[in-house]
N, C-alpha and C positions, 0 to 999 in steps of 0.2 A: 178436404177444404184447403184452399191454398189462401197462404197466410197475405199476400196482396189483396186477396178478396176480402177480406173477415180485415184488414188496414183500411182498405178503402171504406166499409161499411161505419168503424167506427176511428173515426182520425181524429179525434180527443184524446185516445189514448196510443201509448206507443207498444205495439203488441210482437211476441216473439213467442219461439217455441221453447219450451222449459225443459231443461237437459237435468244430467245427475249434479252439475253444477250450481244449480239452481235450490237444489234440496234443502238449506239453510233457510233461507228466502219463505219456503212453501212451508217447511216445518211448522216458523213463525206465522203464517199467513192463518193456516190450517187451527195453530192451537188459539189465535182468537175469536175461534167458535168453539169452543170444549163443547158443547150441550151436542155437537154433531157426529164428533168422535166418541162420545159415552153410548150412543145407541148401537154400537159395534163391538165396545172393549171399557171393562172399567180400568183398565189401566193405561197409563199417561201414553201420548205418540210417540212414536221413535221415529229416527231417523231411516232404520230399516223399512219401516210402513211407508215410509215416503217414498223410499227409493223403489218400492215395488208397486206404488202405485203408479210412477211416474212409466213403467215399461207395462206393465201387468195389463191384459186382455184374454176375454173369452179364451177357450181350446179353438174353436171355428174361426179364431181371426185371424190373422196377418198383422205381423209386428207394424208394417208402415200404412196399416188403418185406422191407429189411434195419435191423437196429438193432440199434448197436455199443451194451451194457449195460456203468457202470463199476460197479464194488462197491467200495465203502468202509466201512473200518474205522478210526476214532480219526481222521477226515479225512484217512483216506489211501487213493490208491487203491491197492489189492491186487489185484484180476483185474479181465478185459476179458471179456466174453461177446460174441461178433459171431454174429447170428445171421440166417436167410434164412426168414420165416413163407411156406408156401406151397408152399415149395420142396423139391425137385426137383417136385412133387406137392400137389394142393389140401390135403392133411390132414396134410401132413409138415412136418415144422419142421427145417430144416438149419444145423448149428451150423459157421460156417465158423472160430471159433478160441475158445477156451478158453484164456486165459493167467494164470497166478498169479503176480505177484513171486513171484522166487526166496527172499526171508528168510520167504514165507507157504509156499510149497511144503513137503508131508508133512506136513502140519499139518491135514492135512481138509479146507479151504478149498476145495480143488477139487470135491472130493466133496461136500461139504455144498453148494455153487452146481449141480453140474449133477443133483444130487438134488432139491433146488428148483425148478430147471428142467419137470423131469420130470414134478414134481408140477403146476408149472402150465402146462404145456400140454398136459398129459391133461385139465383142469380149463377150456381151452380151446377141445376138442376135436379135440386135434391127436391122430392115432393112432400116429406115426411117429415116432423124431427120425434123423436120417440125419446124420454127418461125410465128412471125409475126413482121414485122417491121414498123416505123412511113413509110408512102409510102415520102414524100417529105424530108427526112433525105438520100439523094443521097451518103452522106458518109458510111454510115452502109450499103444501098444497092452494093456499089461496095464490102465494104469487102466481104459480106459473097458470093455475086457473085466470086470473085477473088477463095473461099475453093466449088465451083463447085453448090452451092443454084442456084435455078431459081424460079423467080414469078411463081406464081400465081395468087386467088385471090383477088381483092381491096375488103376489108371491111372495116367499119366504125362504130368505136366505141362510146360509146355513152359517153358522156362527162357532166360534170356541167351544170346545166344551158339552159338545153336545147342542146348545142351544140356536133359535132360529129368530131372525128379526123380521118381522112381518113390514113387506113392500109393496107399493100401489104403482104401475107401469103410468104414463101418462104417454098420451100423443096429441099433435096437433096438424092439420095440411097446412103444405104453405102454399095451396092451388084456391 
């Protein structure tokens, strides 16, 4: 996805790609949704989780097929877009997180970025956009339900300790 196209789509916000520079920023972004991070780790985020999220991809992927997008508003960041061009699939685009500060959450913000999304990379050519969401997070399942996603499906990811968090894949055309 090239970052003029995903600009031009939503030009309210002023959008860039989010470097190890930025990790402070996203730390704070990330911990005002704690309920997000607890279904991964009962222990606080790090700094470290950051910085590996911001490079971190599949084994099958190519380092310059992922790109962590911040959105800002008033110079602030408000959401993170991480997304995978290519993936699962040549014409799919996989959104590995969508996150809003929690004081911009219900406010559209969400909606209005992955509406923009949509629009630019059908504009792209992408025909697909594919997630994976926590499956017992009923809140995230109605939004992206609500912009036309449907399950798929349940995988289980593998966790600390032994343990596994059970995930619902969604996808949507954008044809």
């Amino acid at each position: 996805m090239k970052l003029a196209t995903l600009q031009r789509a939503l030009p309210d916000f002023k959008i860039r790609l989010l470097t190890l520079q930025d990790q402070d920023d996203l730390l704070a972004l990330e911990n005002s949704n704690p309920t997000y991070h607890r279904y991964f780790s009962a222990q606080p985020l790090t700094l470290a989780e950051i910085q590996a999220d911001l490079t971190a991809t599949p084994a099958d992927v190519a380092a310059e097929q992922k790109q962590v997008f911040g959105f800002y508003l008033a110079n602030r960041l408000v959401a993170v877009l991480d997304i995978l061009n290519r993936y699962p699939q040549e014409r799919f685009l996989f959104i590995g997180l969508l996150m809003v500060n929690q004081a911009y959450q219900r406010k559209t913000v969400g909606r209005v970025i992955a509406t923009g999304l949509m629009q630019a990379a059908k504009q792209s050519g992408i025909d697909w956009i594919q997630l994976t969401r926590v499956t017992a997070d009923s809140g995230v399942a109605a939004f992206w339900e609500k912009l036309g996603f449907t399950d798929g499906d349940q995988l289980y990811l593998p966790l600390a300790h032994g343990e596994r968090l059970a995930v619902t894949t969604m996808v949507r055309p954008l044809n």
